[in-house]
C-alpha positions as CSV (number, residue, x, y, z in Angstrom):
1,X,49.7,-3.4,36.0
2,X,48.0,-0.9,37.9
3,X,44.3,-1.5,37.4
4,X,43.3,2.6,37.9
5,X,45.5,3.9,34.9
6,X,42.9,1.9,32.6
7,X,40.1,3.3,34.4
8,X,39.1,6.5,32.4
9,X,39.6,9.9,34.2
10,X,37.3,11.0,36.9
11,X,36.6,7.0,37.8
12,X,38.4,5.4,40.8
13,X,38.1,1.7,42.4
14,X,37.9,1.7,46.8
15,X,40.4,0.2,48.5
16,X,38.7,-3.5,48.7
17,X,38.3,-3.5,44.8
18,X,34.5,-3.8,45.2
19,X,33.1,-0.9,43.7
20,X,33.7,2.0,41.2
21,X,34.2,5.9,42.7
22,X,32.4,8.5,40.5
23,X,33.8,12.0,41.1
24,X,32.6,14.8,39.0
25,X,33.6,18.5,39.4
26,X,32.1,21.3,37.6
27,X,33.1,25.7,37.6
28,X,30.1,27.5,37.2
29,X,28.8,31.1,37.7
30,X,26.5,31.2,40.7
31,X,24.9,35.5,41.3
32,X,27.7,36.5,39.1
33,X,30.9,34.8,41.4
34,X,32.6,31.7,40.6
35,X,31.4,28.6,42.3
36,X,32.4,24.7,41.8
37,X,29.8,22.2,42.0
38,X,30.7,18.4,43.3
39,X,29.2,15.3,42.6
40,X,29.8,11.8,43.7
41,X,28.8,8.8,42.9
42,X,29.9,4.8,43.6
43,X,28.4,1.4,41.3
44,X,29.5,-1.5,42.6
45,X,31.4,-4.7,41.4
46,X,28.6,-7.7,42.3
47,X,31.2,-10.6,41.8
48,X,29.7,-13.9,41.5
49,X,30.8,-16.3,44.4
50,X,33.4,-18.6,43.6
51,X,33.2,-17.1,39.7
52,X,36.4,-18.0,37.4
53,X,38.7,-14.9,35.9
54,X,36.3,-14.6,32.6
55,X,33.6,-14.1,34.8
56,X,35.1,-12.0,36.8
57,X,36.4,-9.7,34.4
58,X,32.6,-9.5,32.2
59,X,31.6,-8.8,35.5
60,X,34.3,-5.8,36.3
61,X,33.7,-4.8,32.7
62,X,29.7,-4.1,33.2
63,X,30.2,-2.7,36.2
64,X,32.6,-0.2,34.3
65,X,30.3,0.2,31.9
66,X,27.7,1.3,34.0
67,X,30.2,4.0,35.8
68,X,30.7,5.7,32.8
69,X,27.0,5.9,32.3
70,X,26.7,7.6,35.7
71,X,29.8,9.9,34.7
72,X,28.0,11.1,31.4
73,X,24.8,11.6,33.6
74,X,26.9,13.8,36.5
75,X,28.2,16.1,34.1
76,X,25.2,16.1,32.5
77,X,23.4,17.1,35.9
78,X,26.2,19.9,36.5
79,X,25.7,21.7,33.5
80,X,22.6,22.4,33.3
81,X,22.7,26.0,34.9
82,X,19.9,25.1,37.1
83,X,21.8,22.7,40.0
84,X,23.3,24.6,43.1
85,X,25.1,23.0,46.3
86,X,21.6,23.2,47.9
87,X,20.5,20.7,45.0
88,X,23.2,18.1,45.6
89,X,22.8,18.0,49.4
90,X,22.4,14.2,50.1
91,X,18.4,13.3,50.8
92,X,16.5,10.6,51.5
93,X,16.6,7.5,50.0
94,X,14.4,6.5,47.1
95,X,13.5,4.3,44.8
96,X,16.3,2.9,42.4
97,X,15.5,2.3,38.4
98,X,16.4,-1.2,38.4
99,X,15.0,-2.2,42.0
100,X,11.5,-0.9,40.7
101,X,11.4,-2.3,36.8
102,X,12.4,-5.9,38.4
103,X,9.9,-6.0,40.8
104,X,6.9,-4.2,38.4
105,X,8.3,-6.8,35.9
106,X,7.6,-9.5,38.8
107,X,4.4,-8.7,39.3
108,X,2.7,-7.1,36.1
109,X,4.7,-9.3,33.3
110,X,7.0,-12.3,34.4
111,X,3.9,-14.9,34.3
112,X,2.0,-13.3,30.8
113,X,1.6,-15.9,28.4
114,X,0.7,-13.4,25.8
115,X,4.2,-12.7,24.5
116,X,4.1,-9.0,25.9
117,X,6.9,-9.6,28.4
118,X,9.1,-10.5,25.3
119,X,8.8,-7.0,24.1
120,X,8.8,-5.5,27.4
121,X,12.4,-6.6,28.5
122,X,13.4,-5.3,24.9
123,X,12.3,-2.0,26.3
124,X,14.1,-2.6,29.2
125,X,17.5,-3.8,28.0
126,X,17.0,-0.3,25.8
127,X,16.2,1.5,28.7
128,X,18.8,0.1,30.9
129,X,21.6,0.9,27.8
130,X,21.1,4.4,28.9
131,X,20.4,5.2,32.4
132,X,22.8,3.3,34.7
133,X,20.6,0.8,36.8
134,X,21.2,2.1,40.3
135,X,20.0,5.8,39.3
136,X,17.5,7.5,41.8
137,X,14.4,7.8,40.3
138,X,13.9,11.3,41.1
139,X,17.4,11.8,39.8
140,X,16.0,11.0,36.0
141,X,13.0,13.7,36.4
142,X,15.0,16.6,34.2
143,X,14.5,17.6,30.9
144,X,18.6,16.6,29.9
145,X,18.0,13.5,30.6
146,X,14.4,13.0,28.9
147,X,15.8,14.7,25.5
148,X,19.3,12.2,25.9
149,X,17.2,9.0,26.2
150,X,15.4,10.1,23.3
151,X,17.8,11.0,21.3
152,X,19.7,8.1,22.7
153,X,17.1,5.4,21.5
154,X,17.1,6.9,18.2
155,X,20.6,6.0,17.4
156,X,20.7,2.8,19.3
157,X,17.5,1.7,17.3
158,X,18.9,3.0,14.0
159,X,22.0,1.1,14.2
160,X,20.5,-2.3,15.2
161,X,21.8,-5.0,12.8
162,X,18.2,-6.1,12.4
163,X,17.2,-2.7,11.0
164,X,18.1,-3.2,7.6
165,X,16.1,-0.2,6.2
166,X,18.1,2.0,9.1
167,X,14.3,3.5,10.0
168,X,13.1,4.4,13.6
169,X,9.4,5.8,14.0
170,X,8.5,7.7,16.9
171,X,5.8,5.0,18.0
172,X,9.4,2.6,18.5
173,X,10.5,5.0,21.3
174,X,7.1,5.8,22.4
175,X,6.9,2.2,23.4
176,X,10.1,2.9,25.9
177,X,9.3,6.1,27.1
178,X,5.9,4.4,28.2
179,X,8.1,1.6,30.0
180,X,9.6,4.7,31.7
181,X,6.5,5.6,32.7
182,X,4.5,2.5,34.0
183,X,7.7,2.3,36.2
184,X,7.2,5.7,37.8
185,X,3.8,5.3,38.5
186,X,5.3,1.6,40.0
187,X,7.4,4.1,42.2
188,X,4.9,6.7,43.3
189,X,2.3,4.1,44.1
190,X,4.9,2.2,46.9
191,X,6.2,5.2,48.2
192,X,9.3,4.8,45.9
193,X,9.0,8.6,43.9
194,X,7.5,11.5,45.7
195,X,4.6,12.7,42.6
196,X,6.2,16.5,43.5
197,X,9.6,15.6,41.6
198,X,8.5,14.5,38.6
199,X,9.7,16.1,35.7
200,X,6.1,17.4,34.8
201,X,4.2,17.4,38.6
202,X,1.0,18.4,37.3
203,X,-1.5,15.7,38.4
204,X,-3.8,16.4,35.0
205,X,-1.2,14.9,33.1
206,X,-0.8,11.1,32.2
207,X,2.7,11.5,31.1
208,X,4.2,13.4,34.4
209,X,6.6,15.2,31.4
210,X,7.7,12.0,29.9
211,X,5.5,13.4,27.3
212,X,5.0,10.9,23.8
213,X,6.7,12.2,20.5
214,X,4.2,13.0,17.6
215,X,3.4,10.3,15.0
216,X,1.8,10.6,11.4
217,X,-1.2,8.9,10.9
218,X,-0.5,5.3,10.0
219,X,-1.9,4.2,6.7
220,X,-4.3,1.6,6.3
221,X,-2.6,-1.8,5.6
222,X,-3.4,-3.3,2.4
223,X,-4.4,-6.8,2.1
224,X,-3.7,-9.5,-0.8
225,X,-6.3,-9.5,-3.6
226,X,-7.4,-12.6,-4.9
227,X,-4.9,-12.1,-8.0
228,X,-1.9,-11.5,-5.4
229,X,-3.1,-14.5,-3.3
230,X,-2.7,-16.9,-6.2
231,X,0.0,-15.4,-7.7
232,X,1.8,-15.9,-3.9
233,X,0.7,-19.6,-4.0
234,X,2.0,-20.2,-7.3
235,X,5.4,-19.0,-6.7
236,X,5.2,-21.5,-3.5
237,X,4.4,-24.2,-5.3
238,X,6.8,-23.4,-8.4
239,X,9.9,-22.7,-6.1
240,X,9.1,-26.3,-3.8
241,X,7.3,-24.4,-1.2
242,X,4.7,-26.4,-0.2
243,X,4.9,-26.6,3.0
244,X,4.7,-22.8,3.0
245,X,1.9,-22.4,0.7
246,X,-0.9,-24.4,2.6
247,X,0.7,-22.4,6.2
248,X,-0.3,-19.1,4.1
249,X,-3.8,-20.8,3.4
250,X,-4.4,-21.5,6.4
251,X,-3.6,-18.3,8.0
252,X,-5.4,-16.7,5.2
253,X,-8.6,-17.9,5.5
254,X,-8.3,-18.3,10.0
255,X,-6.9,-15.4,10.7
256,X,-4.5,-16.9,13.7
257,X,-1.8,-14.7,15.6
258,X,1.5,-16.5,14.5
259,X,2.9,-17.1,17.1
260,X,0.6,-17.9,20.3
261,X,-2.1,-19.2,17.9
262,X,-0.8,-20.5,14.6
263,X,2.6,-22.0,16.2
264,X,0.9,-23.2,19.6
265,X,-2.5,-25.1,18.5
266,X,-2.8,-28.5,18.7
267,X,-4.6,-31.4,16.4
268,X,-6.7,-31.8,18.8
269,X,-8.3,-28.4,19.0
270,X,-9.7,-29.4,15.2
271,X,-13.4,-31.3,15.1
272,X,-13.5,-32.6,11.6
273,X,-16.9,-33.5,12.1
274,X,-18.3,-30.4,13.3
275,X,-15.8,-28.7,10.6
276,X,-14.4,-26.0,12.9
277,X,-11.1,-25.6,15.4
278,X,-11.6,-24.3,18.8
279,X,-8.1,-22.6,19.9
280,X,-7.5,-20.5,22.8
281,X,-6.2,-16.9,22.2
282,X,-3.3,-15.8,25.3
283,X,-3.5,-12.1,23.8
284,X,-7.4,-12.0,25.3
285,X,-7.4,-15.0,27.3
286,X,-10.4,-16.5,25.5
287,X,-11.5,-19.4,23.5
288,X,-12.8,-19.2,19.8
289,X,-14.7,-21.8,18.1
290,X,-13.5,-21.0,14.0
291,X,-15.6,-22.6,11.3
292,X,-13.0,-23.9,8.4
293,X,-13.4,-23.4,4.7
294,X,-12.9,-26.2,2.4
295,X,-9.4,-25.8,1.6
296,X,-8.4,-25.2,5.4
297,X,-9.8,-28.4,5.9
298,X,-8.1,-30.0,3.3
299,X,-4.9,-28.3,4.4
300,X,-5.4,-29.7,8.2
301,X,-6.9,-32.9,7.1
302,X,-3.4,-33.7,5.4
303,X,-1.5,-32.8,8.1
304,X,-3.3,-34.5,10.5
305,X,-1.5,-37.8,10.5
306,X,2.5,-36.0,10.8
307,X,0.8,-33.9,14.1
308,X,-1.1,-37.0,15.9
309,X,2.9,-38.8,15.5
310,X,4.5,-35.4,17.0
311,X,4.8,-35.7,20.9
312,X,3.0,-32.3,20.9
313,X,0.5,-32.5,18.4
314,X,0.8,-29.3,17.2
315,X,-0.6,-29.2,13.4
316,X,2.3,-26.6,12.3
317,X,5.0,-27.6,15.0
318,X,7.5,-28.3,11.9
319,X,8.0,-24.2,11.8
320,X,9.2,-22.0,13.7
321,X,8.9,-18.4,14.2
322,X,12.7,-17.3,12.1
323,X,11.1,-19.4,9.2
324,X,7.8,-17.9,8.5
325,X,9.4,-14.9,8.6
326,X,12.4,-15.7,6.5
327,X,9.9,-17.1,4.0
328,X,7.9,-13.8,4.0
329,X,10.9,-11.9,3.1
330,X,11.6,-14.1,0.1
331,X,8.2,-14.3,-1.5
332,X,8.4,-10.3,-0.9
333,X,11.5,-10.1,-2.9
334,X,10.1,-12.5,-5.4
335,X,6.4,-11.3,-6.3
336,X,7.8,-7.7,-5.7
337,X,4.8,-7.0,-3.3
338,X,6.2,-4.6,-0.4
339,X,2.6,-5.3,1.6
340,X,4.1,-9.3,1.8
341,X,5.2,-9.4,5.4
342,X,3.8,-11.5,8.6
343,X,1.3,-9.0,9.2
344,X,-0.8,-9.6,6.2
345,X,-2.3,-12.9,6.5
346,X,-4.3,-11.3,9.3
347,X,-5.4,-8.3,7.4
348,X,-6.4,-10.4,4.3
349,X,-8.6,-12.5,6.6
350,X,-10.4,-9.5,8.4
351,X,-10.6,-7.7,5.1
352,X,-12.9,-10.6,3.0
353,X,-14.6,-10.5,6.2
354,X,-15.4,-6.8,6.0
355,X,-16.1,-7.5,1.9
356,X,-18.6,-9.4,2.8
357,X,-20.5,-6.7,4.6
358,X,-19.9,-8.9,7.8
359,X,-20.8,-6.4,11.1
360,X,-17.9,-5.2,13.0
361,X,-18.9,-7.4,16.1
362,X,-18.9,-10.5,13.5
363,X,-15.1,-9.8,12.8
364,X,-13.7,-9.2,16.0
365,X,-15.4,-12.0,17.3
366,X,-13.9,-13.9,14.3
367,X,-10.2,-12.2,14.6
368,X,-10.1,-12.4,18.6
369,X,-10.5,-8.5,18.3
370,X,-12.5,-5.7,20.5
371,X,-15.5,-4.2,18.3
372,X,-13.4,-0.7,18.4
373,X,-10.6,-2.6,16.9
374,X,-11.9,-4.3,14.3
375,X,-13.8,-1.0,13.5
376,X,-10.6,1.2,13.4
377,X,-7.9,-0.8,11.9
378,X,-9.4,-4.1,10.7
379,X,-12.0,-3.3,8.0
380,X,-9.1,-2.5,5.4
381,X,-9.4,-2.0,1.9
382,X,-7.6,-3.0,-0.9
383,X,-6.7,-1.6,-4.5
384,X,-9.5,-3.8,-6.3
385,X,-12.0,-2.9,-3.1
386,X,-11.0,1.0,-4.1
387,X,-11.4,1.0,-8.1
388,X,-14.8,-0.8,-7.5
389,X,-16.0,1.7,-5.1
390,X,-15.6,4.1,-7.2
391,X,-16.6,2.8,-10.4
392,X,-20.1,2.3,-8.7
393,X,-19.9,5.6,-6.8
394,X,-23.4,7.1,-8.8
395,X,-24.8,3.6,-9.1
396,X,-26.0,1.7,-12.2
397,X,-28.6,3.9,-13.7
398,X,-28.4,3.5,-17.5
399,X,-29.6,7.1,-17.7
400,X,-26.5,8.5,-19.2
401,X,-25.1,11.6,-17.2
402,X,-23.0,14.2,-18.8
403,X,-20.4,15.7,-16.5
404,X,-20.8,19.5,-16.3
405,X,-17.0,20.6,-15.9
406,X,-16.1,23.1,-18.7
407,X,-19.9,24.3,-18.8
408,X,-21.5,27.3,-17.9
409,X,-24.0,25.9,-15.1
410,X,-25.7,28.9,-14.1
411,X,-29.3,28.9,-14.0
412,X,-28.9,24.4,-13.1
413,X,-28.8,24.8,-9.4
């Protein structure tokens, strides 16, 4: 069968079978006369040596894929009623999109140990499911294709498996528009993007026109009340989750990130005499000497014996990552507190801290936090913390005050 009736229309292979032909043609209105605007384009086939026929067609079929990308993006480029012939006249070469991303991720991400690069090739594979990866970097500086990524990482978001509740917040493709830009400023730093083509030139601005979307004020988290904390550990302990129930105490009352901290520290890194556990944080590269309460000592006490016997003596090695947060979801379908995710064990630690009057610089030395940090979004409240503060909001005076709504109060002031 011949290969180039499959292909779709517009999309041709060379003669050698190595490499897609993009060929776009567009009639448009130039000074009032008729005018057709060409544009052409190749991607090509990077077969693997020696590869066997189902690598060899995944391989033909991403390289398709990746041709229709650049199809959309021609006609895209031709209809925007700004491109002439003068436009399309062949310049110098730049920098490509994936040529730059793999060699910023080299250098800025490929050796972090604080989990970052995880989320940043998540960007990129989101990125990359849009633009085709040999696009000129000048070539992505118009506003079509700014608001089709956008809307494009809306509905690839949406529709992710994972996203049950079928939500996407602005911040989620703030995060890959800021890829797009960290690899820009990658290009125009090596020569790879001239700073005149950017979508937005103007030196004054951070986001060269690769401008943020709005986002509403996040509210405060809650954390778990005392009442909620014990009602959380009883249903562990009802339901057979112990194992559960002393990880949740002792992430309550340490605070640890799950999982370069809580997952990753060792029985070693606890001094039972000196009652404390000195763990190192990858988020802030530093060390952090944490004093224990009773019952996280208890908690790592009993463990102690199962971690020394485990080749890498790490006290909570016997979880991983998918369970603690497959055992968040159920306790949040079975206490029926929405606030029950991952997230909270690190709230509810920072926030007794802050009910305790502790300073800011106490808790984010505590919590592995700047001061501005624990400051902004770590001294959370909770409902109890709320009816208390207003319930002493005039103070205890015995003196009873009668509230002078309904009254005429002329003459009082």
């Amino acid at each position: 069968m011949d290969t180039q009736m499959l292909l779709p229309k517009g999309i041709t292979m060379n003669k050698t079978k190595t490499s897609f032909r993009i060929q776009t043609r567009k009639n448009v209105m130039v000074n009032g006369k008729k005018d057709k605007l060409k544009d052409f384009r190749t991607v090509k086939i990077h077969y693997p040596p020696n590869a066997s026929p189902e690598q060899r067609l995944k391989t033909f079929n991403e390289a398709l894929e990746e041709a229709k990308k650049e199809k959309l993006l021609a006609i895209a480029l031709l209809s925007n009623g700004t491109v002439t012939k003068q436009n399309l006249k062949i310049i110098r070469a730049v920098g490509t999109l994936k040529t730059t991303y793999d060699t910023l991720y080299e250098e800025r991400w490929k050796h972090s140990e604080t989990g970052h690069d995880r989320n940043v090739r998540i960007f990129a594979d989101d990125v990359f499911s849009y633009f085709p990866s040999d696009i000129r970097l000048d070539d992505m500086q118009t506003h079509e294709y700014y608001n089709g990524f956008v809307a494009h990482m809306r509905k690839r978001i949406i529709e992710r498996d994972a996203n049950h509740m079928g939500h996407v917040s602005n911040r989620t493709i703030n995060k890959r528009l800021g890829l797009c830009r960290d690899i820009f400023r990658y290009g125009i730093a090596h020569g790879l993007l001239d700073q005149s083509k950017l979508l937005n030139p103007d030196i004054r601005l951070s986001h060269m026109g690769w401008e943020n979307l709005k986002v509403k004020t996040i509210k405060s988290k809650m954390a778990l009340t005392k009442s909620e904390e014990r009602m959380i550990l009883d249903l562990c302990r009802d339901n057979g989750y112990i194992e559960f129930a002393n990880a949740l105490i002792w992430l309550n009352d340490v605070g640890m990130r799950h999982s370069t901290e809580f997952l990753k520290f060792t029985i070693d890194n606890v001094d039972f005499k000196r009652n404390h556990v000195h763990f190192y944080r990858p988020k802030t590269d530093t060390w952090t000497t944490m004093p224990l309460t009773p019952r996280a000592k208890e908690v790592v006490w009993n463990l102690k014996d199962r971690a020394n016997m485990r080749e890498d003596k790490r006290v909570f090695g016997h979880f991983t990552k998918r369970q603690l947060r497959t055992m968040f979801d159920k306790l949040r379908e079975m206490s029926g507190l929405a606030l029950m995710t991952p997230y909270i064990t690190r709230h509810t630690f920072m926030t007794k801290l802050g009910k305790n009057k502790e300073v800011p610089a106490v808790i984010a030395n505590l919590a592995g936090v700047t001061i501005e940090t624990a400051q902004k979004y770590y001294t959370h409240s909770n409902d109890e913390m709320q009816v208390n503060a207003i319930a002493n909001l005039n103070g205890n005076d015995d003196e009873d005050e009668n509230s002078l709504i309904g009254h005429n109060s002329k003459g009082l002031i």
